[in-house]
GUVEX-893610 format. One line per 3 residues: their letters; for each residue x, y, z of C-alpha. Coordinates in nm, 4 decimals. Example, Ala and Ser with C-alpha at 12.3 -4.5 7.8 and 13.67 -1.06 7.14 Angstrom:
as = 1.2300,-0.4500,0.7800 ~ 1.3670,-0.1060,0.7140
END
This chain:
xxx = 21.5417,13.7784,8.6689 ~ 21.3986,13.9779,8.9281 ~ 21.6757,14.1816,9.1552
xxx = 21.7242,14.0156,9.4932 ~ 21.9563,14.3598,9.6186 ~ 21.6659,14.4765,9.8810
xxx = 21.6127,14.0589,10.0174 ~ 21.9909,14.0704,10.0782 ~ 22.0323,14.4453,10.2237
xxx = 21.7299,14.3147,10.4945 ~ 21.9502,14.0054,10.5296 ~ 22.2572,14.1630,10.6253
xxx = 22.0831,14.4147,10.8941 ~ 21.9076,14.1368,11.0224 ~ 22.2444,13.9361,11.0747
xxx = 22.4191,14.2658,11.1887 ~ 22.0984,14.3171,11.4820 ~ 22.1736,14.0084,11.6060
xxx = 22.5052,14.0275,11.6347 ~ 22.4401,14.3113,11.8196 ~ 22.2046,14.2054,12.0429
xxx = 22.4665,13.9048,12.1198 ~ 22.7342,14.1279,12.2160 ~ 22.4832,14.3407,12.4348
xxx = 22.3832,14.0028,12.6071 ~ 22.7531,13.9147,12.6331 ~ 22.8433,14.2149,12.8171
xxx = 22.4816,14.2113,13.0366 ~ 22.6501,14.0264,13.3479 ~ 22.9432,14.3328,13.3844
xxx = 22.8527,14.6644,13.5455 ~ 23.0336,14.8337,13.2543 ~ 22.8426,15.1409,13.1378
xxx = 22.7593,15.1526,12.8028 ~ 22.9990,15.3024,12.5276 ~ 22.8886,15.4838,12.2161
xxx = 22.8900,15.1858,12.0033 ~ 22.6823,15.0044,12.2015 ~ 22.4166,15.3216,12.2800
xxx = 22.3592,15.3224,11.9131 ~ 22.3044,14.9831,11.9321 ~ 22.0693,14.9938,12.1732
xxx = 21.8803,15.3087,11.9804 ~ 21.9083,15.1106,11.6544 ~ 21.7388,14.7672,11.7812
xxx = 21.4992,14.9112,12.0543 ~ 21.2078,14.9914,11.8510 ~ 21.2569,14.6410,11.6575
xxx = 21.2825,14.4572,11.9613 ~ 20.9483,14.6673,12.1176 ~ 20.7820,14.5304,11.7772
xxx = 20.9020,14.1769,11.7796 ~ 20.7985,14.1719,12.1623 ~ 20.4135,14.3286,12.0879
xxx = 20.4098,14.0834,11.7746 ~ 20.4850,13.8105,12.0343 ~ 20.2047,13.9424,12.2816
xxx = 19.9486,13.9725,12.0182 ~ 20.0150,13.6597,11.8791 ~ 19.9871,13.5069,12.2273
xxx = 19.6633,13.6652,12.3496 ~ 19.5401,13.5668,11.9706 ~ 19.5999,13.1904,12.0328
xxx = 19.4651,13.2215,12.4673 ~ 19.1337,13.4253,12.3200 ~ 19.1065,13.1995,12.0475
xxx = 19.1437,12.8929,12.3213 ~ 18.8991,13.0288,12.5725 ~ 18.6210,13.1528,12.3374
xxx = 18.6348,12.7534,12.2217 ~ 18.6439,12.6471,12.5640 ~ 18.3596,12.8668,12.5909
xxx = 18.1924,12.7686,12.3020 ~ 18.2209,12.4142,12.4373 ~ 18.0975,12.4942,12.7928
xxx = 17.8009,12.6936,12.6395 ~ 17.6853,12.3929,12.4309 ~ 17.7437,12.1727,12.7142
xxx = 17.4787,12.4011,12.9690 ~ 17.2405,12.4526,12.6845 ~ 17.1944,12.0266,12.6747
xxx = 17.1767,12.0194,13.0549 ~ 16.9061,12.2553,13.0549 ~ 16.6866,12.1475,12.7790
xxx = 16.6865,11.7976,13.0051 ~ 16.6237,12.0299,13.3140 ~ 16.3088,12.1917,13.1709
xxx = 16.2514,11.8138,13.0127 ~ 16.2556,11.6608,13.3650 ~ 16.0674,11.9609,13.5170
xxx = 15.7754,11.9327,13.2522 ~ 15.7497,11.5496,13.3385 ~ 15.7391,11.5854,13.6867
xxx = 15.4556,11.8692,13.6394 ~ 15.2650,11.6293,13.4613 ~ 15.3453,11.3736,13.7448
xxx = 15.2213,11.6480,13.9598 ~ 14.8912,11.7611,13.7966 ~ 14.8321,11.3683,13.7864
xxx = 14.9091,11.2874,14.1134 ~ 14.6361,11.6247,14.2132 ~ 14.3917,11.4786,13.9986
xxx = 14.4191,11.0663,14.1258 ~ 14.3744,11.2406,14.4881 ~ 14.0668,11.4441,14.3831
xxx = 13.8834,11.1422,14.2460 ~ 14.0168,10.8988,14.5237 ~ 13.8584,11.1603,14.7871
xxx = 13.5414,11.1528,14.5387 ~ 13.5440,10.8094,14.5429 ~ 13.4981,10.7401,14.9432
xxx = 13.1481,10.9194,14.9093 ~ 12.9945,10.6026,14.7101 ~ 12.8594,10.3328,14.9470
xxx = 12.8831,10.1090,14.6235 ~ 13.1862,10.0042,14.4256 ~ 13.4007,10.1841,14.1607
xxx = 13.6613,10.1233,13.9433 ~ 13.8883,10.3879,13.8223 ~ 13.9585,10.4308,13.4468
xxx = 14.1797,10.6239,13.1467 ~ 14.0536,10.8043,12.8996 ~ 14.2267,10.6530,12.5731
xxx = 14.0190,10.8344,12.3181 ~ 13.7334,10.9817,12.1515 ~ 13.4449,10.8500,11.9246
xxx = 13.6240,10.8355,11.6086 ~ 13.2676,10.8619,11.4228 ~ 13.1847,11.2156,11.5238
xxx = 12.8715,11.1438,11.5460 ~ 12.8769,11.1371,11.9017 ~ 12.9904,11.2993,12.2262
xxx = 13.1703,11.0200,12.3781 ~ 13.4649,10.8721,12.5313 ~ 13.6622,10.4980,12.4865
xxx = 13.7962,10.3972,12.8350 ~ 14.0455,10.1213,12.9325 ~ 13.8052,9.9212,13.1739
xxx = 13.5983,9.6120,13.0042 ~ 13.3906,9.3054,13.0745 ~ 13.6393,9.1269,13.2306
xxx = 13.6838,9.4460,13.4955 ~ 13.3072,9.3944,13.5837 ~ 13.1740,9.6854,13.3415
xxx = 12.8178,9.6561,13.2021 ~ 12.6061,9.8616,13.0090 ~ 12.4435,10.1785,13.1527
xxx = 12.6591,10.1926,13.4644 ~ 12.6562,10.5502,13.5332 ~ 13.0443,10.7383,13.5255
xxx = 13.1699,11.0140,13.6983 ~ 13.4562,11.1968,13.8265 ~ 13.5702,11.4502,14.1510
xxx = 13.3664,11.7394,13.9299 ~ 13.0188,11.5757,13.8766 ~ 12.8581,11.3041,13.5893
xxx = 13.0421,11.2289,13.3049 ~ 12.8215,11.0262,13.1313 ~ 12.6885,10.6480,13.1105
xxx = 12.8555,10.3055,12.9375 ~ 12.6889,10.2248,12.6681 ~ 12.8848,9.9830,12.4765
xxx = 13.1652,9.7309,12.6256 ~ 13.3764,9.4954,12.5050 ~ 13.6316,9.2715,12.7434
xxx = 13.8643,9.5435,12.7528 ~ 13.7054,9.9003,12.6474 ~ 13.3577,10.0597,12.7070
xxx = 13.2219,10.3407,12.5283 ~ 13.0892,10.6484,12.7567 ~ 12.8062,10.8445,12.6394
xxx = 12.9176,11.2190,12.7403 ~ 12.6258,11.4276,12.9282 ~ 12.6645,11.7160,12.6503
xxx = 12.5949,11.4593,12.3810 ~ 12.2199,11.5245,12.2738 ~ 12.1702,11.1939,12.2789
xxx = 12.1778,11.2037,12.6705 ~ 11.9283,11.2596,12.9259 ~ 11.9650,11.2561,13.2694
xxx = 11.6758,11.3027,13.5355 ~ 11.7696,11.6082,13.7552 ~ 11.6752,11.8667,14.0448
xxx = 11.7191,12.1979,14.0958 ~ 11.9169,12.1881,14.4589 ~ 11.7952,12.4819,14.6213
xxx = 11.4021,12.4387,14.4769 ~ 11.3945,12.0842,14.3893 ~ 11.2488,12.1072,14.0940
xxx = 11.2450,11.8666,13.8571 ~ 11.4196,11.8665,13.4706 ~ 11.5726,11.6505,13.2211
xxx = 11.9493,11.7702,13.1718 ~ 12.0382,11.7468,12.7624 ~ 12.2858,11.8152,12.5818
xxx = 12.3769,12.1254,12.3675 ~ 12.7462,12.1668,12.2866 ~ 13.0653,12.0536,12.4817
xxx = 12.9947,12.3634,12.7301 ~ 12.6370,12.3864,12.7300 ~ 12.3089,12.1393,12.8327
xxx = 11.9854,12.2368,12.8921 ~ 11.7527,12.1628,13.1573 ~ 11.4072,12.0902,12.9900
xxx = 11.0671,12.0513,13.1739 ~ 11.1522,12.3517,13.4242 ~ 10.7677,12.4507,13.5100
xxx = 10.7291,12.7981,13.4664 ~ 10.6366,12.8788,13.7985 ~ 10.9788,12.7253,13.9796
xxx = 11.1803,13.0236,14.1237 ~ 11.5062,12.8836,13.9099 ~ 11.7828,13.1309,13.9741
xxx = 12.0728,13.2213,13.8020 ~ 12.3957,13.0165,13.9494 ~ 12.1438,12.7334,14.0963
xxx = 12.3167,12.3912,14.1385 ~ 12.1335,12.1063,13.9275 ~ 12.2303,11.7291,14.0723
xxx = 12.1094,11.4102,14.0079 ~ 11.7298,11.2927,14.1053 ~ 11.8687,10.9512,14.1364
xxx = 11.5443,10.8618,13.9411 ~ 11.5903,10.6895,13.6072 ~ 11.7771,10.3983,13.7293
xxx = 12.0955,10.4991,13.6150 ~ 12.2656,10.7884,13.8471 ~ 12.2495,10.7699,14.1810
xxx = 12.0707,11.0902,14.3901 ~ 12.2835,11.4048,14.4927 ~ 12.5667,11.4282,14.1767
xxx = 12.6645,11.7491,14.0774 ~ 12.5311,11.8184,13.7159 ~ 12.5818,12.1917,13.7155
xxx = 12.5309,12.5317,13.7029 ~ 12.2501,12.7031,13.5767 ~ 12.3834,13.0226,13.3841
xxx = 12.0635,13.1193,13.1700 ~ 11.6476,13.1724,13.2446 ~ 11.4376,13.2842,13.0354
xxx = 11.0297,13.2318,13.0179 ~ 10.8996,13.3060,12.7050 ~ 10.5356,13.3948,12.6713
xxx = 10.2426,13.0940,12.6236 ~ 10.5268,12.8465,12.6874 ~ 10.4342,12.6140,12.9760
xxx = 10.7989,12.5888,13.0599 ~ 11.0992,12.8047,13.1179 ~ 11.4061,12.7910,12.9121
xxx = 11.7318,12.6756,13.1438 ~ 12.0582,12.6622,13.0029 ~ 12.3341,12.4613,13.2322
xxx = 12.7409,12.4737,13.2430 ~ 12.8450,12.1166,13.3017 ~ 13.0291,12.0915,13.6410
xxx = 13.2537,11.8608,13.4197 ~ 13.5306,12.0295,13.1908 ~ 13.5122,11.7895,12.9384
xxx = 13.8019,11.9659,12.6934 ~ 14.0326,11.8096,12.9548 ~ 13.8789,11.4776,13.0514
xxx = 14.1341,11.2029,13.1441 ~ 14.0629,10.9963,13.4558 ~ 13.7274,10.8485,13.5062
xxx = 13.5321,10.6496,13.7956 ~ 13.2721,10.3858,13.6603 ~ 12.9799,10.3373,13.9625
xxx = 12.9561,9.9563,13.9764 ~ 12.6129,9.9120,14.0175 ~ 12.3105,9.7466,13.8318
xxx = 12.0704,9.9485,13.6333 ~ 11.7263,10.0014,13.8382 ~ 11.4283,10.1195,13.7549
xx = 11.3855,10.3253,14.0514 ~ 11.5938,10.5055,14.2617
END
């Protein structure tokens, strides 16, 4: 059996400090000085009761730091959710923003046509990949027939060449597929506009004698029957006349940025023969 003599010696000082510290408490509401008995006292318990009173402190400011840094904790959890919905509600109303810009751009666009338009969303892309082209949200029963021409506040688009009541398929300008009768604005020339890549058409049938320029602005003849006169096409970023060709080689930048096509006017009018 294991001896229980040291357990019992810290029993009995503990018993005798309190009894001290009783009579010391007793006696605190007299002016009596201290006597010797009660100065050793006082010596004997003073650095246990300075320990017992920093054990008490520590433990306290434990338990309040332990209590804030959750309350802290909590809070920080709490801001972190209100701003991810900030910066959620910021990026929406951007995008409200950049669509409201773009509606105003193509309603501004659209007061220049004498003839009527309706205004249509991109919803997707050829899924053959055959073709450059676009699937729109306007149809039949909207009035949409086949090669109306479609544009938007940029320049041409491209034509409709396949509808159904509710959807029409857009032949893009940079398919090369697509030609569209043109003029150089500042010599009015004339070219066919075709298409090369998704940044690049070509203007064909340039006469090697037209004084093409770098940066010229190619538009629409408005012959053809399909586009009508004066739309922006372009700009012409590359000459080049090659020896015993009878034409000049013209390379065009699309006035449209098709990479981020999404709103669309359709030119309500009937295919003509001539402009």
């Amino acid at each position: 059996m294991k001896d229980s003599t040291p357990f019992r010696k810290a029993w009995i000082w503990a018993v005798l400090i309190i009894i001290a510290l009783l009579l010391l408490s007793s006696e605190s509401g007299t002016n009596r000085q201290w006597n010797l008995l009660d100065k050793i006292v006082v010596e004997t318990t003073g650095p246990l009761q300075r320990l017992f009173t920093y054990a008490v402190d520590a433990v306290e400011n434990f338990w309040l730091e332990y209590f804030y840094l959750v309350g802290v904790r909590r809070e920080n959890r709490e801001l972190r959710r209100q701003v991810q919905q900030l910066m959620l509600e910021n990026s929406r109303y951007r995008e409200l923003l950049s669509t409201y810009e773009r509606l105003q751009a193509l309603l501004k666009f659209k007061e220049t046509f004498k003839e009527p338009v309706a205004a249509a969303r991109v919803i997707g892309r050829d899924p053959s990949g055959w073709f450059r082209s676009v699937i729109v949200d306007k149809g039949e029963i909207d009035g949409i027939t086949m090669d109306m021409p479609v544009v938007n506040a940029r320049g041409v688009v491209g034509r409709i060449v396949s509808v159904s009541p509710h959807y029409s398929k857009v032949l893009l300008i940079i398919d090369q597929n697509s030609s569209v009768d043109c003029l150089i604005q500042r010599t009015r020339d004339r070219g066919m506009v075709k298409g090369l890549s998704e940044e690049l058409c070509e203007v064909a049938y340039i006469v090697k004698s037209s004084d093409v320029r770098l940066d010229d602005v190619v538009i629409t003849s408005g012959l053809g029957g399909v586009f009508p006169k004066g739309l922006p096409l372009g700009k012409v970023i590359r000459v080049e006349q090659r020896p015993g060709e009878l034409f000049k080689e013209v390379e065009m930048r699309p006035a449209v940025d098709f990479s981020k096509l999404e709103e669309v006017l359709i030119i309500l009018r009937k295919s003509t023969p001539f402009e």
